[in-house]
Residue, then its C-alpha position, 0 to 999 in steps of 0.5 A: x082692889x083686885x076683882x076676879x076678872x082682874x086675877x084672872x087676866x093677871x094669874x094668865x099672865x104669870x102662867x104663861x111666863x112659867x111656861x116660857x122658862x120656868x127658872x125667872x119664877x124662883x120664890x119671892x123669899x118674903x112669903x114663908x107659908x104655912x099648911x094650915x092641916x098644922x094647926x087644924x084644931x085651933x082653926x076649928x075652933x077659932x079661925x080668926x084668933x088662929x090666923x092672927x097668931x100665925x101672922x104674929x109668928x111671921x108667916x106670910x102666906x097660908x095654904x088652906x085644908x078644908x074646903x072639901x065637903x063643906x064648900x066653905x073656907x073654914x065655915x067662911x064663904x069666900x069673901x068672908x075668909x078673903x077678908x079675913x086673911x087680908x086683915x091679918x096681913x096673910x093670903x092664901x094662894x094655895x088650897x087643897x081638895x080631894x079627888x072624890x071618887x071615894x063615898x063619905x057616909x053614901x054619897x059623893x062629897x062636893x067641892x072635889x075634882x069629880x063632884x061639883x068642881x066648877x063651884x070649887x074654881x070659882x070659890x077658889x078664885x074668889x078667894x085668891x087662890x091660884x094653886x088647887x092641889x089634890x091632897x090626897x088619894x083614897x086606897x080606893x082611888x089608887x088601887x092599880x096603875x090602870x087606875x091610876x091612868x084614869x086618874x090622871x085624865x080626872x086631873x087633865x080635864x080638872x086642869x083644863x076647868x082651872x086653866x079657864x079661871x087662871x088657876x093651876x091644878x097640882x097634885x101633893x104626894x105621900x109616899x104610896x106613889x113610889x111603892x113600885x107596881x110591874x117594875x113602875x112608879x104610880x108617880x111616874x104614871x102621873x107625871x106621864x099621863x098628865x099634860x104638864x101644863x096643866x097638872x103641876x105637883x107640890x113636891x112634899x119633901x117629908x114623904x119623897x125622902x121617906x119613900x128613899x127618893x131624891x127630890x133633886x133628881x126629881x127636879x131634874x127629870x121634870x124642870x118646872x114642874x113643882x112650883x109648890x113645896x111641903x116642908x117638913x123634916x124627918x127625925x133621926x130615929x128608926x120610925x123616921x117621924x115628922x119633926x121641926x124644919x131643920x131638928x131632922x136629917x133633910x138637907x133642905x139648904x142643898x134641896x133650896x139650893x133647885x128652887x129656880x130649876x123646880x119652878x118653885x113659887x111658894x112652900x108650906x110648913x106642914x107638921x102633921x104631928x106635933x110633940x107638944x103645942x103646934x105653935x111652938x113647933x111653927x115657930x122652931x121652923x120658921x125660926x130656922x127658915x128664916x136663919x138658913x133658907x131665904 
């Protein structure tokens, strides 16, 4: 067994081979993940039957929604919801959480970036996770570039708070990062005024090509610097919705193709919206994954 002293010292390790060259660390193409916001009603109501199927279905690793607020793993301490993934055959080294400069019902929410986040890094390690990815910013939290500026030091001193536990901070994109504000990108103001060491980004594909912008140029300007993906296709209709990897127009084959150079290590899933049952919607995608990208 792997005790969090031991997770540490080896997540480090790992660290610190990105940073030398981020292109020996492609993905292992054994883990195909799953973003867990997909089957979000079947989890509420029953993690376990849902985490079980999800194995049954083939993927490999998980990355968690709901710590926020509850500091719980989907009504689980961390041990408990460990032990659940292991006995499913799952892990989840990825975990999302919220800024938390925005009030829920008049007070600050806990287990965010900006309210009891040590507490957050611990449960997280407890649990394996070794990615903390900020999902998401408010209207509030995103109002101008300057605030944005402010923002970006919350995630260096988060960063910092992670790094002491052997874990990386990234922050998940939407599309509003790219509405152009004096001539500039609020993603560019991110990537600038973060130390790229400690804040790394989990490229969602979806919203950057919504927002007509080319991951693989993304990749390029910033080599090593997404080691984690969303990926979710785009479906060939003038409201541009999520659809089942590969029944869209995303070229993920050519985007795949920039793994090693992007630092990737693992991708997820993630359909926010489904037509029908999520699990038929998982199980189209990772048919399709498995047949054309690992």
């Amino acid at each position: 067994m792997i005790n969090r002293r031991s997770f540490i010292k080896t997540s480090a390790a790992l660290s610190a081979g990105l940073l030398i060259s981020p292109h020996l660390f492609a993905y292992d193409k054994k883990y195909i993940g799953l973003q867990l916001y997909t089957v979000r009603d079947y989890m509420q109501q029953d993690a376990a039957a849902t985490l079980a199927r999800v194995a049954r279905i083939g993927y490999t690793t998980v990355e968690g929604a709901t710590y926020t607020g509850s500091e719980k793993f989907y009504g689980l301490d961390p041990s408990g919801f460990a032990a659940l993934l292991k006995q499913n055959g799952l892990v989840m080294p990825s975990c999302h959480y919220r800024l938390g400069e925005e009030l829920v019902n008049g007070s600050s929410q806990k287990g965010t970036i900006l309210n009891d986040w040590g507490r957050a890094v611990d449960d997280a390690a407890a649990a394996g996770v070794r990615y903390m990815v900020c999902a998401f910013l408010s209207v509030p939290e995103r109002e101008s570039l300057d605030h944005y500026k402010k923002v970006a030091d919350d995630f260096n001193r988060a960063g910092e708070t992670c790094k002491k536990a052997g874990i990386q901070l990234c922050y998940h994109n939407h599309d509003f990062e790219f509405i152009q504000e004096d001539g500039k990108y609020p993603y560019e103001s991110l990537l600038a005024n973060t130390d790229k060491q400690l804040v790394k980004m989990e490229m969602d594909l979806y919203w950057v090509t919504k927002a007509n912008q080319d991951p693989i140029a993304l990749i390029n300007e910033h080599p090593g610097r997404f080691p984690l993906w969303h990926i979710k296709d785009m479906d060939n209709t003038a409201s541009k919705m999520f659809t089942e990897v590969g029944n869209g127009t995303i070229d993920f084959k050519k985007i795949f193709k920039h793994a090693g150079k992007a630092g990737l290590q693992y991708f997820f899933v993630e359909q926010d919206k489904c037509p029908a049952d999520p699990y038929d919607s998982i199980t189209q995608s990772i048919t399709y994954i498995k047949k054309n990208l690992v």
